[in-house]
C-alpha positions as CSV (number, residue, x, y, z in Angstrom):
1,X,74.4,130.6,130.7
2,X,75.7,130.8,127.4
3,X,75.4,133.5,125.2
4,X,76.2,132.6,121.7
5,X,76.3,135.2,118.4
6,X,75.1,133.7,115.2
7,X,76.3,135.3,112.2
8,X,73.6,136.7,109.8
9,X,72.1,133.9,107.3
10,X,73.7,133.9,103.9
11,X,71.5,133.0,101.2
12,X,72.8,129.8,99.6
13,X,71.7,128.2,96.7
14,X,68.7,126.3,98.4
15,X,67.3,129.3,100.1
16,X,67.4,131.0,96.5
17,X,66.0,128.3,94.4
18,X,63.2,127.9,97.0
19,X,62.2,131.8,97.6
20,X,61.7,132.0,93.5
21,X,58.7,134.2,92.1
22,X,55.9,133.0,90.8
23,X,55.9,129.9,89.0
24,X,55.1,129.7,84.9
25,X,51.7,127.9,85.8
26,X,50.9,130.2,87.9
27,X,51.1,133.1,85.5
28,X,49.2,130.8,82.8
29,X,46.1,130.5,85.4
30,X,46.0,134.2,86.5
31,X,46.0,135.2,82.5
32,X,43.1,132.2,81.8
33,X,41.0,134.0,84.3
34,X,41.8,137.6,83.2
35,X,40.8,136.5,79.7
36,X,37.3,134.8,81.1
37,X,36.7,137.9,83.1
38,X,37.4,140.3,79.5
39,X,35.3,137.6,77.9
40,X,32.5,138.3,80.2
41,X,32.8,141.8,80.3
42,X,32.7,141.8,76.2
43,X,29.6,139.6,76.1
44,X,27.6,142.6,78.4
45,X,28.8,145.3,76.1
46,X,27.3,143.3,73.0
47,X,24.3,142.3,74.9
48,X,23.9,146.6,76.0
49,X,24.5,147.6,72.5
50,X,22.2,145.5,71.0
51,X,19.6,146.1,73.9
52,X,20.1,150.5,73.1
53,X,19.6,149.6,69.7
54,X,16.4,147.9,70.0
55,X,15.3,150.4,72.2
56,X,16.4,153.2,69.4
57,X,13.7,151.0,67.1
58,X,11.2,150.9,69.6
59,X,11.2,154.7,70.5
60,X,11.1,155.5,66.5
61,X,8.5,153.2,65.8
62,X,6.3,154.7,68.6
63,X,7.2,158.5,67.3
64,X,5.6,157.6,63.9
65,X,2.5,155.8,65.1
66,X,1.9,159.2,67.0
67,X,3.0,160.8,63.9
68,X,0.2,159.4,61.9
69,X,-2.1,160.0,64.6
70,X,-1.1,163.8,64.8
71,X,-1.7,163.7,60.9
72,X,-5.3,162.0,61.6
73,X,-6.3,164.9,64.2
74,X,-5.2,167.6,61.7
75,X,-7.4,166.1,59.1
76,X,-10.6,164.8,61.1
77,X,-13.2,164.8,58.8
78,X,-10.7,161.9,55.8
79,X,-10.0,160.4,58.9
80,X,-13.1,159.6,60.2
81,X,-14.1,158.8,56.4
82,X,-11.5,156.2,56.4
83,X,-9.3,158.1,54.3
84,X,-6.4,157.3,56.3
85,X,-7.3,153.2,56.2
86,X,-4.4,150.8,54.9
87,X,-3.3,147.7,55.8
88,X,0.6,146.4,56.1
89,X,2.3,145.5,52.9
90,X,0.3,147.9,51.2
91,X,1.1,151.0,49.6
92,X,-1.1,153.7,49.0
93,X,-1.1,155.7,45.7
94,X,1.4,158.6,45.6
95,X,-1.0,160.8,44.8
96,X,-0.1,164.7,44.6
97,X,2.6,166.3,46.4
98,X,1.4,168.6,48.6
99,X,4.6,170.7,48.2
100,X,6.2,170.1,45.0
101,X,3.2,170.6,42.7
102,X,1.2,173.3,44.7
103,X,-1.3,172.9,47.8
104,X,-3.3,170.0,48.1
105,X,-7.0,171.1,48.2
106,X,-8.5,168.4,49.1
107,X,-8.8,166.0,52.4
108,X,-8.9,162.9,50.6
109,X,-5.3,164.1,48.8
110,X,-3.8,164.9,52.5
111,X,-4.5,162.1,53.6
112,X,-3.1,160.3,50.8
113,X,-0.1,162.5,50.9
114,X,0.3,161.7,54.5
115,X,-0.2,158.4,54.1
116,X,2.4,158.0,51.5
117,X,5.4,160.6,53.7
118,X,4.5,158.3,56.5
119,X,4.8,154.9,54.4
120,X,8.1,156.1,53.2
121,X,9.4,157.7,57.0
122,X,8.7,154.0,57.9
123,X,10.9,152.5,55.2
124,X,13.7,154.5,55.5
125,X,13.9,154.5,59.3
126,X,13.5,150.7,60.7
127,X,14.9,147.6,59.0
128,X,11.9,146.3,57.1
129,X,9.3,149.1,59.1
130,X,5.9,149.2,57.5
131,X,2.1,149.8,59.2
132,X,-1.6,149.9,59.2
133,X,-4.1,152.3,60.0
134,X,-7.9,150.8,61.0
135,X,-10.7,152.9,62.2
136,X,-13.8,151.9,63.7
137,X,-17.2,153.6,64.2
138,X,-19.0,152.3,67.4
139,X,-22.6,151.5,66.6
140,X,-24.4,154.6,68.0
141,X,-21.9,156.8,65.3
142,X,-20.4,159.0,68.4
143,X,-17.1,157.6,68.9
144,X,-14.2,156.6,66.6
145,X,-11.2,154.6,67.5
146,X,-7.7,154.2,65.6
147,X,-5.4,151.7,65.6
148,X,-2.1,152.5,64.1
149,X,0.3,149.1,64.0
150,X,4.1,150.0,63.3
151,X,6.1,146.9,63.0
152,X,10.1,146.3,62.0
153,X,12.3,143.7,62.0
154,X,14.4,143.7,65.4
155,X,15.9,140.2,64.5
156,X,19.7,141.3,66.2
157,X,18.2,141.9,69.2
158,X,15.4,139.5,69.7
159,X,18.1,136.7,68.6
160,X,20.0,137.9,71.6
161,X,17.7,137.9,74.4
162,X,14.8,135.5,73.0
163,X,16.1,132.9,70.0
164,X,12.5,131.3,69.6
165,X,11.4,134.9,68.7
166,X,13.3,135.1,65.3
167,X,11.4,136.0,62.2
168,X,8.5,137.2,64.2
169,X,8.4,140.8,63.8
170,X,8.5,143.5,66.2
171,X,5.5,145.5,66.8
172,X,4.2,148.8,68.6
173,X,0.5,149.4,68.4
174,X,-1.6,152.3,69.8
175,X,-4.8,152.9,70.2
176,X,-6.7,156.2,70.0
177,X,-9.9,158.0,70.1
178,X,-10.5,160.6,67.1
């Protein structure tokens, strides 16, 4: 039996060529993929941000619908008159301010002042917001229902999730008893 000793292996130029890093393509492939991946990630942030913001509308077009309404129920007797009737794309008459010029004395001028403070709420809160107000008296006189429409534009964030729904706008509608 022979016993023989080998001396440690020297690196020489072969072994170091071959036992190199990683190779340029290689690092070109794992950065394509990292930039897809942030890609991806930045589309779901876009999508989110336009989803909270539609959701932002959405909440603040049903708070004045039941903002109106609260105003109808303070003032039962315009509202059941029909004092509080109007129709999107129509303004009512400014009327008197109940504030500025002294106490309004009468129904009819509440609910013109509230329809007016709601009007403008509408305008100055959603993109392009605007409403309608209809009551109707079933035929036996005993019951009353509202329907309060709020609508707005949400164009940025139906583009996103539905692109046939563009131009249509967005609408919240609730219906009450009086």
């Amino acid at each position: 039996m022979s016993v023989s000793f080998r001396t440690p292996l020297r690196p020489t130029r072969r072994h170091v060529r071959d036992a190199g890093g990683f190779t340029l393509i290689e690092v070109l492939v794992a950065v394509v993929v990292l930039a897809i991946g942030l890609l991806g990630v930045g589309k779901m942030v876009l999508f989110a941000a336009r989803a909270n913001g539609s959701a932002y509308m959405r909440s603040e077009a049903t708070q004045q619908a039941y903002a109106i309404l609260d105003y109808m129920h303070a003032n039962r007797a315009a509202a059941l008159a029909g004092a509080y009737n109007v129709a999107i794309g129509v303004n009512p008459p400014a009327g008197q301010d109940c504030f500025a010029a002294g106490p309004c004395t009468t129904q009819a001028a509440i609910a013109g002042y509230d329809l007016a403070q709601w009007k403008a709420q509408m305008a100055a809160i959603l993109p392009a917001g605007d409403g309608s107000v209809t009551t109707a008296t079933d035929a036996a006189n005993t019951q009353t229902l509202v329907t309060v429409t709020v609508q707005w534009d949400d164009n940025g964030a139906v583009g996103t999730f539905n692109p046939a729904g563009v131009g249509a706008p967005s609408s919240v509608v609730l219906e009450s008893q009086l």
